[in-house]
Wavefront OBJ file of the C-alpha trace (Angstrom):
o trace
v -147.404 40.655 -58.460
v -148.362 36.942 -59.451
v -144.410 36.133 -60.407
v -143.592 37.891 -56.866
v -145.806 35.496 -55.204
v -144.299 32.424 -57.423
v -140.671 33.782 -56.271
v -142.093 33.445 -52.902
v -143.716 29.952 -52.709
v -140.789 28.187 -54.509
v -138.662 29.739 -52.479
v -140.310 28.486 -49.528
v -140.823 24.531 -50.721
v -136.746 24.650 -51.493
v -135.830 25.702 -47.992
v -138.363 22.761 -47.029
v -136.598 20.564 -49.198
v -133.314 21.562 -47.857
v -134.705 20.925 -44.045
v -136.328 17.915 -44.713
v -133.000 16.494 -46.716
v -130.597 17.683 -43.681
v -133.064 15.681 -41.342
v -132.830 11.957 -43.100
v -128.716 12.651 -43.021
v -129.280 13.016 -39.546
v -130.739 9.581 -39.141
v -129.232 7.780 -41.071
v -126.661 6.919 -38.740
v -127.278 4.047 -36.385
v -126.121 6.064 -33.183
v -127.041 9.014 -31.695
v -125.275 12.588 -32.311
v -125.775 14.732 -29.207
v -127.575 18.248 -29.951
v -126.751 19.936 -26.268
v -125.883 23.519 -27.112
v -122.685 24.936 -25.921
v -124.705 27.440 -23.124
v -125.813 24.105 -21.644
v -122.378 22.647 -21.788
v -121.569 26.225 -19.890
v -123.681 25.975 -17.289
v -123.331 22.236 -16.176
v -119.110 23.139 -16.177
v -120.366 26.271 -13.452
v -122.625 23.982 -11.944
v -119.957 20.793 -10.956
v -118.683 22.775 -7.286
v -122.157 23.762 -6.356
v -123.591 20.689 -4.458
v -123.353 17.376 -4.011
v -125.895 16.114 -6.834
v -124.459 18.253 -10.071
v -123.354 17.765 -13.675
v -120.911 14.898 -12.961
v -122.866 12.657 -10.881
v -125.953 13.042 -13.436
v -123.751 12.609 -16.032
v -122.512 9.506 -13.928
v -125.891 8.263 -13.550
v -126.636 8.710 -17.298
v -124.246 6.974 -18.817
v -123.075 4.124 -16.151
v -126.082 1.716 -17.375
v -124.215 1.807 -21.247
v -120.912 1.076 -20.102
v -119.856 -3.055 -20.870
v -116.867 -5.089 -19.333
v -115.497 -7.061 -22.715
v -113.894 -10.964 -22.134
v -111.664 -11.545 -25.358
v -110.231 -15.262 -26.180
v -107.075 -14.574 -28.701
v -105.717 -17.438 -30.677
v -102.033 -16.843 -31.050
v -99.104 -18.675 -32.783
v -96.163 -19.476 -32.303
v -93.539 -20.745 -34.755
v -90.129 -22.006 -33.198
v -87.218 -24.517 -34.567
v -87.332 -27.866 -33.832
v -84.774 -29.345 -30.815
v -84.360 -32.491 -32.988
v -82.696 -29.793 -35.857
v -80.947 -27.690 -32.816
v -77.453 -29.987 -32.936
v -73.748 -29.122 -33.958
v -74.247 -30.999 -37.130
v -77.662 -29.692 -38.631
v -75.865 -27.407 -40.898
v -74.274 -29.914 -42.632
v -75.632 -30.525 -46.766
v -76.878 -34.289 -45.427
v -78.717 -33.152 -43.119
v -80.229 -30.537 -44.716
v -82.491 -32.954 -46.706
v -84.072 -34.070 -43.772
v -84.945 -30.285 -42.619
v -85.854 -29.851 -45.831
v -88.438 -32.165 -45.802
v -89.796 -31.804 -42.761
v -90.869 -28.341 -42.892
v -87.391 -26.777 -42.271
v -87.399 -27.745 -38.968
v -90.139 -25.346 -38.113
v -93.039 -25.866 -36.094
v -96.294 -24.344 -35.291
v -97.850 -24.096 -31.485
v -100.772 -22.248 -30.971
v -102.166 -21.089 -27.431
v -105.310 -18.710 -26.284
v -104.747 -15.414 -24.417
v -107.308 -14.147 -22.518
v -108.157 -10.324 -22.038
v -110.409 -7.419 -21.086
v -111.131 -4.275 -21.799
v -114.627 -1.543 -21.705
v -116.712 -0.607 -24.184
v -119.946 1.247 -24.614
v -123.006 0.988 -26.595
v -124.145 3.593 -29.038
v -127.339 1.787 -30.493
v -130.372 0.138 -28.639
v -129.907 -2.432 -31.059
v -126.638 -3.385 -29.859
v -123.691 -1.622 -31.118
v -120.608 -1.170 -28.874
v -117.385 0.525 -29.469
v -114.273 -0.505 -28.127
v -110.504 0.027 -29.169
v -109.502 -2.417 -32.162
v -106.497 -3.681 -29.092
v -108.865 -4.884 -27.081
v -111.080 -7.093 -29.442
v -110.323 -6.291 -33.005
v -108.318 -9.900 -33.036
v -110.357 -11.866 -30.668
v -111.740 -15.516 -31.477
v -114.834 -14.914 -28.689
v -116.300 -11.975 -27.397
v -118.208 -11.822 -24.195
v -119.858 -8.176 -23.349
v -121.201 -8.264 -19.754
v -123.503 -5.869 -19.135
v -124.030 -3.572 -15.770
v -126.845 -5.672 -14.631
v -124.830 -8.938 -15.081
v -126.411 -9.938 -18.430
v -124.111 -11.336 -20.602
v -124.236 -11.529 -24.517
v -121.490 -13.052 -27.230
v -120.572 -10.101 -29.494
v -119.973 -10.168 -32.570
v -116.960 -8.218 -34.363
v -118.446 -6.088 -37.758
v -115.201 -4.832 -38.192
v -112.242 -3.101 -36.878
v -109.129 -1.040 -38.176
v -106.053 -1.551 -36.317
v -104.545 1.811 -37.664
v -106.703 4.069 -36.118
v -107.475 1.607 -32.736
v -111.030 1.115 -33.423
v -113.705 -1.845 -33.542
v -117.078 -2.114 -33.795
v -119.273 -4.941 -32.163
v -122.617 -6.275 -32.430
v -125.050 -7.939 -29.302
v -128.629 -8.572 -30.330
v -130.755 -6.577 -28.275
v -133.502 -4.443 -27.814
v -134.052 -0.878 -26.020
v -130.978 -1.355 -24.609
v -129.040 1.753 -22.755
v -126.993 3.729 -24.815
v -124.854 6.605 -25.133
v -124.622 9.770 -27.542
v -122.139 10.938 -29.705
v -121.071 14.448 -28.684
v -118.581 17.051 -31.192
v -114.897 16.215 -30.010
v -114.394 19.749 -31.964
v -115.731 21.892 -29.485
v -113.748 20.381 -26.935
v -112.062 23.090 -24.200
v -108.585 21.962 -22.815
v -109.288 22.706 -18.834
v -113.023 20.810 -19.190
v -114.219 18.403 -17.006
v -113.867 14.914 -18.184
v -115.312 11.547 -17.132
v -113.368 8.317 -18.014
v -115.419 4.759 -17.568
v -114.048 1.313 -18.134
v -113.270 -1.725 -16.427
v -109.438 -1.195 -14.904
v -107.705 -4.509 -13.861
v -110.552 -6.324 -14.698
v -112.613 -4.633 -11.454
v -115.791 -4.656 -13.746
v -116.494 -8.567 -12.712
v -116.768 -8.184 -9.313
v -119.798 -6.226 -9.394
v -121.026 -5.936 -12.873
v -120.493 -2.047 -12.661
v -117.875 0.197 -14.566
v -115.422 2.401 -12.455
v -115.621 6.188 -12.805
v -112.348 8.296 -12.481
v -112.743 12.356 -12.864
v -110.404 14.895 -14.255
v -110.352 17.413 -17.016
v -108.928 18.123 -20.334
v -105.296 18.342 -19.884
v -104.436 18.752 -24.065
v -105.750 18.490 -27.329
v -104.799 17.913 -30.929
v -101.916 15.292 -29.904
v -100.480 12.901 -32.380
v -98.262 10.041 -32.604
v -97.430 6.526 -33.888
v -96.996 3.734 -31.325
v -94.899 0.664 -33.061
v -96.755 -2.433 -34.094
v -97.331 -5.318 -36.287
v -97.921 -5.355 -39.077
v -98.671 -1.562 -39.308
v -98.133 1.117 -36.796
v -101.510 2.753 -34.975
v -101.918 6.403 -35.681
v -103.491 8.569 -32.993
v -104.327 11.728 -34.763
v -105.868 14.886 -32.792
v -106.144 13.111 -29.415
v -107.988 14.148 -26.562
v -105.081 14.330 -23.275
v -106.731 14.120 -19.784
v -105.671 13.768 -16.375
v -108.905 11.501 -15.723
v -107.596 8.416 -14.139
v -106.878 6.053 -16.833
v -105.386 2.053 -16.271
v -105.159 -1.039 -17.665
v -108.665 -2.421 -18.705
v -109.517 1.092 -19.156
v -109.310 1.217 -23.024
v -112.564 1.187 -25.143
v -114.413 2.648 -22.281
v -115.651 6.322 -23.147
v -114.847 9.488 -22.116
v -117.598 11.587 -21.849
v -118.021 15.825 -20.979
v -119.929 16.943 -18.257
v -123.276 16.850 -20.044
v -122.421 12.665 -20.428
v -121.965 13.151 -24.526
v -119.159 10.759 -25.565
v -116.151 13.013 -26.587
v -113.895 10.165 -27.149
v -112.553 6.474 -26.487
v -110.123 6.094 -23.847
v -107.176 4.357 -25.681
v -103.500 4.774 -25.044
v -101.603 6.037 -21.090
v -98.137 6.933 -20.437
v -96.866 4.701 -17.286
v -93.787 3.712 -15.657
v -95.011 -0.104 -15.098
v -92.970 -2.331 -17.121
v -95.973 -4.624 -17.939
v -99.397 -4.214 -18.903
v -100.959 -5.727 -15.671
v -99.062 -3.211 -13.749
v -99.814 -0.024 -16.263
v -101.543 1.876 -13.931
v -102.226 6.279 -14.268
v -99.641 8.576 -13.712
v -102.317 11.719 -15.052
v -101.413 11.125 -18.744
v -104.160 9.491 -20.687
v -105.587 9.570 -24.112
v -108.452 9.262 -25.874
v -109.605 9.296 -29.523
v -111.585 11.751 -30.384
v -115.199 10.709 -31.077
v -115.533 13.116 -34.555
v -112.577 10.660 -35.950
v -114.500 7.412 -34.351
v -117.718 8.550 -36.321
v -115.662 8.454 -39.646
v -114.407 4.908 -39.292
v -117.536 3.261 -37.700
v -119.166 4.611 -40.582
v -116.825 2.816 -43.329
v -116.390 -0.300 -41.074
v -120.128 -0.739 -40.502
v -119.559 -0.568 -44.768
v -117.206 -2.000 -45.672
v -116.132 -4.692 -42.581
v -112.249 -3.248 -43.173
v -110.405 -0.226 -44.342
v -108.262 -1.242 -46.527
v -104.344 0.496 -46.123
v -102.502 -2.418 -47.553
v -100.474 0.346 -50.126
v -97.170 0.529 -50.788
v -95.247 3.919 -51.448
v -91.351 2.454 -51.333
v -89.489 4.968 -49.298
v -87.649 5.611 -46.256
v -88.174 9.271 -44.655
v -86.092 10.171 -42.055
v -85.265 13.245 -40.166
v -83.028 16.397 -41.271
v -80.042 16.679 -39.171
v -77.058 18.656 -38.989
v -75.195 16.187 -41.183
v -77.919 15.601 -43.507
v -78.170 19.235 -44.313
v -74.560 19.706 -44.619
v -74.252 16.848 -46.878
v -77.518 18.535 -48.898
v -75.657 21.806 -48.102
v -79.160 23.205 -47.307
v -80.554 25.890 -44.908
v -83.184 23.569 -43.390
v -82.342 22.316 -40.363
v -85.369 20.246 -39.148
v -87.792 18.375 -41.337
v -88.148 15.187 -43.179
v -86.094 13.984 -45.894
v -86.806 11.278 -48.180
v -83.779 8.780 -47.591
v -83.773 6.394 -49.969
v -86.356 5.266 -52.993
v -86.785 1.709 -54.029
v -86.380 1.017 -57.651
v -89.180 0.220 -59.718
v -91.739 1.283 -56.652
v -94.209 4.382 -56.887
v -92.414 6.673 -55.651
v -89.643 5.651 -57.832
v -92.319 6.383 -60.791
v -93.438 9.551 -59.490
v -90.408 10.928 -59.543
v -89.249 11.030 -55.972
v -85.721 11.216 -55.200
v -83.510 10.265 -52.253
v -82.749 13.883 -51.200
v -86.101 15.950 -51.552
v -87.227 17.952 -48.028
v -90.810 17.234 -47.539
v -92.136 20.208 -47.186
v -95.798 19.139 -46.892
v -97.993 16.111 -47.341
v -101.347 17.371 -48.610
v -102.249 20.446 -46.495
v -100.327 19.316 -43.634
v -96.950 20.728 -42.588
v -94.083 18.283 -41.965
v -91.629 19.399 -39.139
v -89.704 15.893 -38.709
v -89.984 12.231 -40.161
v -92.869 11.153 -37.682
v -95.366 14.120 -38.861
v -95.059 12.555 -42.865
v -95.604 8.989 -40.958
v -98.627 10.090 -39.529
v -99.989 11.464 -42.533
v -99.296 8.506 -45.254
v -99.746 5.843 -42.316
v -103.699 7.043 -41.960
v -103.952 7.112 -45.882
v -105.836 4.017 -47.138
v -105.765 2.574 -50.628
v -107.222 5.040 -53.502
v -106.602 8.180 -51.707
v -104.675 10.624 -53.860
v -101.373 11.886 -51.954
v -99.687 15.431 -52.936
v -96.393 15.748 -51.484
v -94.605 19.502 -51.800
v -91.068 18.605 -51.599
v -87.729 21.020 -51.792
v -85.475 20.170 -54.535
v -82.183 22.280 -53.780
v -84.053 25.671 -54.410
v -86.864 24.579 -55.955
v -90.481 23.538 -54.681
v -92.172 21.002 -56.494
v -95.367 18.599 -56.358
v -96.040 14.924 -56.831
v -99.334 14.115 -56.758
v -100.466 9.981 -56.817
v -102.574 7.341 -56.085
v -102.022 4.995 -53.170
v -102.467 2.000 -55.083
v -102.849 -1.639 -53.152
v -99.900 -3.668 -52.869
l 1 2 3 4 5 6 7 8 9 10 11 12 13 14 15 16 17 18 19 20 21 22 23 24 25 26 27 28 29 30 31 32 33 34 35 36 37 38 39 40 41 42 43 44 45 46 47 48 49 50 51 52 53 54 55 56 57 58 59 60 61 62 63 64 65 66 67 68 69 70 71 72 73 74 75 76 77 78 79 80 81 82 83 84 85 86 87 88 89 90 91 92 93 94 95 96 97 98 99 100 101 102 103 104 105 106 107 108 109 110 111 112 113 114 115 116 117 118 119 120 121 122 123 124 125 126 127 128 129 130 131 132 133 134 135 136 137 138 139 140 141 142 143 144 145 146 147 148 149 150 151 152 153 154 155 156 157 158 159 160 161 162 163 164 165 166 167 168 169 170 171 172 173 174 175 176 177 178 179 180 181 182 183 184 185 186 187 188 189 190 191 192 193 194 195 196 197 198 199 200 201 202 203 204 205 206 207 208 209 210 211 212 213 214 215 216 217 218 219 220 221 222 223 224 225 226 227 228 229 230 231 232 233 234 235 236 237 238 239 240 241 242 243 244 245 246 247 248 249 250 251 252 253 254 255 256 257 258 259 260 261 262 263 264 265 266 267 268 269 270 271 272 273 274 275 276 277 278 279 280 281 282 283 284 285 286 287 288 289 290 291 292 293 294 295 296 297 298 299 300 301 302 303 304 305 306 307 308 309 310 311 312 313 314 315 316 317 318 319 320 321 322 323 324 325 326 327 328 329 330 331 332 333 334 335 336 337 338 339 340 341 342 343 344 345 346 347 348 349 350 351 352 353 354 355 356 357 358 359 360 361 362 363 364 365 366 367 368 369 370 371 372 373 374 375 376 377 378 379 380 381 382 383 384 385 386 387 388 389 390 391 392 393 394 395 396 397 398 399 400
């Protein structure tokens, strides 16, 4: 009877332990997770057609005060030849000293560029996210707030990959939003998009609201840029209004939980100050933002300066005739640079990636994806097809 009781009582202060334990995780973050349960979420989607006052203007009304307007100054340069160099003649030995010593003929100009974006803040201390495009390279960083306060931010960090940054205002008990579960997102969902389109946040300190639903989710692609390409894995698609100035600003559910950062839009403008919404919008979702605010509030950086040395493109009919395979779409590896890791690992110009870690490859921009969100230290397995056979390379992605 007495070890019975024992069983009992440690049995008890373990589960304690466990609850107590699962509490500090909870707070150790410096923002806010959102605990709504999915019957509330149910009954404020119902609610929206009911009256005039529902879900989405409360949600409205919750979250307006913790939307910013972001100011960026960008210093860029420029480097461009010389007109003194630019004659018939400058290609001539002689003359070649000259450019030689004076640089090459090369010269440096740099100018400012001003922009704007949105943001929101997810701390009362301060702590606003907004896409790493709209201030991850800025010089000066001016957050105006909805009551016409304005503050110079400062960047923590930012990761140009994945199209986030994280800024700092010193404050106190200042409005803020919470971080809902991107997971549980249901394509057909209302959706609320904030930001500052066009700039129309400084003409009366208040962010504009556009209303749609979830249109798609799980998207991902790689939009071109230097010196890496962003990756937008598992994005959010919504026909909420989205436009220029829009990106940083959240996109919240119905209940005003942040489900993701309104980032990228398809448009027909051929500029930026003309990219206005044609329905197609995207957001990242806010589950991957919570895993790289938590390294960059860290670490400052993550670090994906690693170097794999091979081109992957995709299987065609020609390619597979010339591998006289059976696979007709995929990813091949192309080529393999001497002396580089994948070189040492065994890769060779030929091999049908098959997978990269758990992840199917279908074409060239599905590996991309997969090694270009891959920092340095991560271990990579690749299952590639060898004629018949399927083999693994495992390795480290080791800095360049």
């Amino acid at each position: 009877m007495k070890r019975t009781k024992l069983f009992i009582i440690l049995l008890f202060l373990s589960t304690v332990t466990v609850s107590c334990d699962e509490k500090q995780s909870d707070i150790s973050h410096f923002y806010k997770e959102s605990n709504i349960s999915t019957a509330e979420a149910q009954r404020a989607q119902m609610e929206v057609a009911n009256s005039r006052q529902n879900a989405i203007t409360r949600a409205v009304e919750k979250c307006r005060p913790a939307i910013v307007g972001i100011n960026v100054t960008e210093v860029r340069q420029v480097i461009y030849q010389d007109p003194f160099f630019d004659f018939p003649f400058a290609d001539d030995p002689f003359f070649q000293r000259f450019r030689e010593f004076f640089g090459g003929g090369q010269r440096k100009r740099e100018y400012k560029v001003q922009g704007l974006g949105s943001g929101f803040i997810i701390s009362p201390d301060g702590y606003i996210l907004t896409n790493h495009h709209v201030a991850g390279n800025a010089t000066k960083v001016v957050v105006t707030m909805t009551n016409g306060e304005k503050y110079d931010a400062e960047i923590i960090g930012a990761d140009m990959v994945s199209d986030v940054a994280l800024l700092k205002i010193d404050g106190k008990n200042l409005p803020y939003l919470e971080l809902g579960n991107s997971d549980n997102v249901i394509v057909g969902e209302w959706a609320i998009a904030f930001g500052n389109p066009f700039g129309l946040f400084d003409k009366n300190s208040k962010p504009t609201v556009t209303v749609g639903v979830i249109s798609n989710t799980n998207v991902s692609f790689i939009q071109e840029d230097r010196p890496q390409n962003r990756v937008y894995r598992n994005m959010l698609q919504t026909d909420a209004a989205i436009s220029s100035g829009n990106s940083g600003g959240p996109l919240v559910n119905a209940l005003g939980e942040v489900i993701g950062i309104n980032t990228v839009i398809f448009s027909t403008a051929q500029s930026r100050s003309g990219a206005g919404s044609i329905g197609i919008g995207f957001a990242i979702p806010i589950n991957r933002v919570k895993k790289i605010i938590d390294e960059i509030k860290k670490n400052k950086s993550i670090d994906r300066d690693f170097y794999i040395g091979m081109d992957v493109r995709d299987i065609d009919e020609q390619i597979a005739q010339y591998l006289k395979s059976n696979v007709k779409e995929g990813a091949v590896v192309f080529s393999v640079e001497r002396r580089s890791p994948a070189d040492k690992n065994g890769i060779e110009p030929g091999d049908i990636i098959l997978k990269v870690n758990d992840t199917n490859i279908h074409k060239a921009e599905d590996y991309y994806i997969e090694i270009g969100d891959s920092k340095v230290g991560e271990k990579i397995t690749l299952e590639l097809l060898r004629g018949d056979e399927k083999i693994k390379k495992t390795f480290k992605l080791e800095k360049k």
